[in-house]
C-alpha positions in Angstrom: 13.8 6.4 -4.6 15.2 8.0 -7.6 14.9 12.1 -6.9 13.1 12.4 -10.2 10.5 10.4 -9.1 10.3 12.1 -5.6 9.7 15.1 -7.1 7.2 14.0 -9.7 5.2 12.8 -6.6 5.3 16.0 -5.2 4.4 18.4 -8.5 1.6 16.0 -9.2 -0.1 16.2 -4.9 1.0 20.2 -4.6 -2.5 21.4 -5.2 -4.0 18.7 -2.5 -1.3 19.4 0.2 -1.9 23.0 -0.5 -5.4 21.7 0.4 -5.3 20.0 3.5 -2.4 21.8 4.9 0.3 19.5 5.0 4.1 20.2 4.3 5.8 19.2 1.3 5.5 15.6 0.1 6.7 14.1 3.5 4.0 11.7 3.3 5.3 9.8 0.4 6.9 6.7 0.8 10.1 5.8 0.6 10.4 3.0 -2.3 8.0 4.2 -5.2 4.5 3.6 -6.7 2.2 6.6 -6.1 1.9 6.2 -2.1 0.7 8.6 0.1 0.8 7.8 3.8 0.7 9.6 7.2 3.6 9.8 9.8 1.0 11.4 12.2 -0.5 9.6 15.2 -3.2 7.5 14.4 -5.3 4.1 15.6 -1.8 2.4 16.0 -0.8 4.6 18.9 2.3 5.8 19.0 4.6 2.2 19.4 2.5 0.8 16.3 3.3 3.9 14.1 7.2 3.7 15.1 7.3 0.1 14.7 5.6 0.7 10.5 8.5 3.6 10.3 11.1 0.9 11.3 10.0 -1.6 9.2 9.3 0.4 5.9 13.0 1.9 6.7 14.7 -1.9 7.1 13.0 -2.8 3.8 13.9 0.1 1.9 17.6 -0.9 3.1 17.3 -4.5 2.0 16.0 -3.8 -1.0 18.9 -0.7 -1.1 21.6 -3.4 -0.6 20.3 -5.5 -3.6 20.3 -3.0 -6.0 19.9 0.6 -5.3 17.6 1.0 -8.1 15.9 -2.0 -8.2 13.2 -1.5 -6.9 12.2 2.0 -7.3 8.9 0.8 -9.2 7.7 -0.9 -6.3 5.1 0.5 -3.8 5.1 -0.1 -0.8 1.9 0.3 2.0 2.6 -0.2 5.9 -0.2 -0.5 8.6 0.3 -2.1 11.9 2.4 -4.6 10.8 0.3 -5.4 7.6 2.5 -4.5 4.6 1.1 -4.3 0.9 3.6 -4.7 -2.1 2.4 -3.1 -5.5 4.1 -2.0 -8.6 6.2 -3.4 -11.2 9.7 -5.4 -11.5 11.9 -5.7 -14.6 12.4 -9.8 -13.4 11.4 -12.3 -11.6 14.5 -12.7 -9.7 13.7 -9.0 -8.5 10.1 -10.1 -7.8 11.0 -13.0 -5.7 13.8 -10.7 -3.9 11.6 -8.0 -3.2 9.5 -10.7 -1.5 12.2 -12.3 0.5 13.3 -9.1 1.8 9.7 -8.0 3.5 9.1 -11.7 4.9 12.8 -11.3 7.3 11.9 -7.8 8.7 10.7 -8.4 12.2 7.5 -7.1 13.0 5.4 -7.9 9.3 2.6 -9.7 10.0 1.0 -10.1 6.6 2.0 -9.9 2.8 0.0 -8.5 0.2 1.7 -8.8 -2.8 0.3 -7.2 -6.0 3.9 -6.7 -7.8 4.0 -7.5 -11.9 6.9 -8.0 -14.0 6.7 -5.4 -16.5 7.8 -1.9 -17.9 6.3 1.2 -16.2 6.5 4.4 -17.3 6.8 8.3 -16.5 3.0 9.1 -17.9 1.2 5.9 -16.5 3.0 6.9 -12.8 2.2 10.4 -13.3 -1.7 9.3 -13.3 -1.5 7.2 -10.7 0.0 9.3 -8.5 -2.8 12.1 -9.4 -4.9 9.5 -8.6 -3.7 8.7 -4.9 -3.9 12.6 -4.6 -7.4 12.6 -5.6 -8.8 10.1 -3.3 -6.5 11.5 -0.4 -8.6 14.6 -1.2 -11.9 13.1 -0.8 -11.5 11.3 2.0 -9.5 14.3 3.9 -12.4 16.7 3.3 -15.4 13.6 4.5 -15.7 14.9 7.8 -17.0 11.1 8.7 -13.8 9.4 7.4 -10.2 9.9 9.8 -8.4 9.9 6.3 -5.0 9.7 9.0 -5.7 5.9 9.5 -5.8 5.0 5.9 -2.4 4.3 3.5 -3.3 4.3 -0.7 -1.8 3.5 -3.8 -2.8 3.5 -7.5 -0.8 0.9 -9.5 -2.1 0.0 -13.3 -5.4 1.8 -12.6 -5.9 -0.1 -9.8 -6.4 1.6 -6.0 -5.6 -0.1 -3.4 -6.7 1.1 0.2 -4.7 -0.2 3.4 -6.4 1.6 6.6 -7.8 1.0 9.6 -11.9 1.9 9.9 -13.8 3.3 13.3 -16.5 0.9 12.5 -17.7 -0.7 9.7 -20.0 2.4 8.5 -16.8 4.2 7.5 -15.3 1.5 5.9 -18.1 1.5 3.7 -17.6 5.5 3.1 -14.1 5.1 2.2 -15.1 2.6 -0.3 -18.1 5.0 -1.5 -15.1 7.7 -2.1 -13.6 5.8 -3.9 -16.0 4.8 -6.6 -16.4 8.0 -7.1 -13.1 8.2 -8.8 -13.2 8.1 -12.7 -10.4 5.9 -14.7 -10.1 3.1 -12.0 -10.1 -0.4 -13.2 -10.9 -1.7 -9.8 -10.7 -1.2 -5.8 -8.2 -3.5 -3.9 -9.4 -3.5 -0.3 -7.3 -4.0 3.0 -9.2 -2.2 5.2 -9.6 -3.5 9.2 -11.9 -1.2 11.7 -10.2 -0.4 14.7 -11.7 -3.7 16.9 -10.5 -5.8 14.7 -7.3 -4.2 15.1 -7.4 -4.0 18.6 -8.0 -8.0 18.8 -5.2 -8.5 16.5 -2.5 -7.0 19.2 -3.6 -9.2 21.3 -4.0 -13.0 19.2 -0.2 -13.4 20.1 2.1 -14.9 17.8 3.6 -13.9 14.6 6.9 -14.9 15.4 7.6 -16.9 12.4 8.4 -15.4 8.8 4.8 -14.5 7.9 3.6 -16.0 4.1 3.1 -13.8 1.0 -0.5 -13.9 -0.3 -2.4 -12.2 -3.0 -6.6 -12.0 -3.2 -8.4 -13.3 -5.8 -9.1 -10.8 -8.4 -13.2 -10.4 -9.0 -12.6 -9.3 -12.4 -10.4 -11.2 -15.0 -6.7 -10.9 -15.2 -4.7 -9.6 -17.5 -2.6 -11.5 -19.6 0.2 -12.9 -18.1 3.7 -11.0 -18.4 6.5 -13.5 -19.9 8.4 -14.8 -17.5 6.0 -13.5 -14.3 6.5 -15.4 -11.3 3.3 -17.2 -10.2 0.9 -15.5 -7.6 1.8 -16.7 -3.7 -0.1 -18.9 -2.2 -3.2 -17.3 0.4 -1.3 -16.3 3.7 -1.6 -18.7 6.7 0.0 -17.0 9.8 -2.0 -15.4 12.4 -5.9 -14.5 12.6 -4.1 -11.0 11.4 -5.0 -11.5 7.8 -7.6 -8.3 6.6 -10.9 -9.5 5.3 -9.8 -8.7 1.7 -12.3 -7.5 -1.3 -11.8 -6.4 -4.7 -14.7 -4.0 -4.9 -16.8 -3.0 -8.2 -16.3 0.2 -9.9 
């Protein structure tokens, strides 16, 4: 990630890690978008949290040996093995290689990809990345949420929430958060509660390149980008696949 946009990450989330106590901007990912995620132990345990570190670092350095800069638009969420791809591309080559590089890393069980071919800018990343800081906020401070478990992005005023739920009652709270956030054009979810992740360890499997897929948008699309690379066809690997909803505002 360029250091400009490090540090834009971290100007933009000082009042929220001022907040909630948390050091610097080490919870941002590696790669770009406006992500905010956790290092700390959560529902993965401690082998499922090293295994997402390994395989957002492996990615990062595929995508590094491409092009160094290449992909510094692209965000990228990691949770047990579920990895979601947003942000933009300037082609469709890089679209396609961005791709290709998170279906060889060992480990990735499922491929969200919500990655446009298009121009982003300074401002439009500035507000998502408020955004992301905003919702981390919320959910941080609902005593009924563990905000630890959840991953978030905000691409094109869209959130998208990767995490893993104690039960179905707080999945439905992170949701509520979240539509209490103004300027959102709609809610990607990826959430899981923690028995449906639990099952998942043990479905067995996995072992072959897992397929790219994309959820069906509830609200119309925008116009296509010249030159975007069609959406991937719906994943087929393992019953890993997150029931997926785009939620109304």
């Amino acid at each position: 990630m360029k250091s400009s946009r490090f540090s834009l990450v971290c100007a933009v989330s000082l009042s929220v890690i001022a907040a909630v106590g948390l050091s610097g901007c080490a919870g941002a990912v590696i790669g770009a978008g406006a992500t905010v995620g956790s290092a700390a132990v959560d529902e993965r345990g401690v082998v499922g949290s090293a295994t997402d570190v390994r395989i957002r670092s492996e990615i990062n350095t595929g995508w590094a040996k491409i092009d160094t800069f290449g992909f510094t638009n692209v965000g990228l969420l990691i949770r047990g093995g579920r990895v979601v791809l947003t942000g933009t591309v300037d082609s469709a080559d890089r679209y396609r290689q961005a791709v290709d590089v998170v279906k060889g890393i060992k480990g990735v069980t499922d491929i969200y990809v919500h990655v446009r071919v298009a121009e982003s800018g300074v401002v439009a990343f500035a507000s998502d990345a408020s955004t992301v800081a905003e919702m981390r906020k919320k959910i941080f401070f609902d005593k009924s949420i563990v905000s630890l478990n959840y991953d978030l992005d905000v691409s094109d005023s869209t959130l998208y929430i990767l995490g893993i739920a104690q039960d179905e009652g707080e999945h439905q709270r992170v949701l509520a958060q979240a539509r209490t956030i103004s300027g959102l054009r709609q809610i990607v979810d990826y959430i899981i509660t923690k028995d449906q992740y639990q099952k998942s360890l043990h479905t067995g499997g996995g072992q072959a390149a897992p397929q790219a897929s994309q959820p069906t948008e509830a609200s119309p699309a925008e116009p296509a980008v010249p030159d975007a690379p069609m959406p991937l066809q719906p994943a087929s690997p393992p019953v890993r696949s997150a029931p997926v909803e785009v939620q109304p505002l």
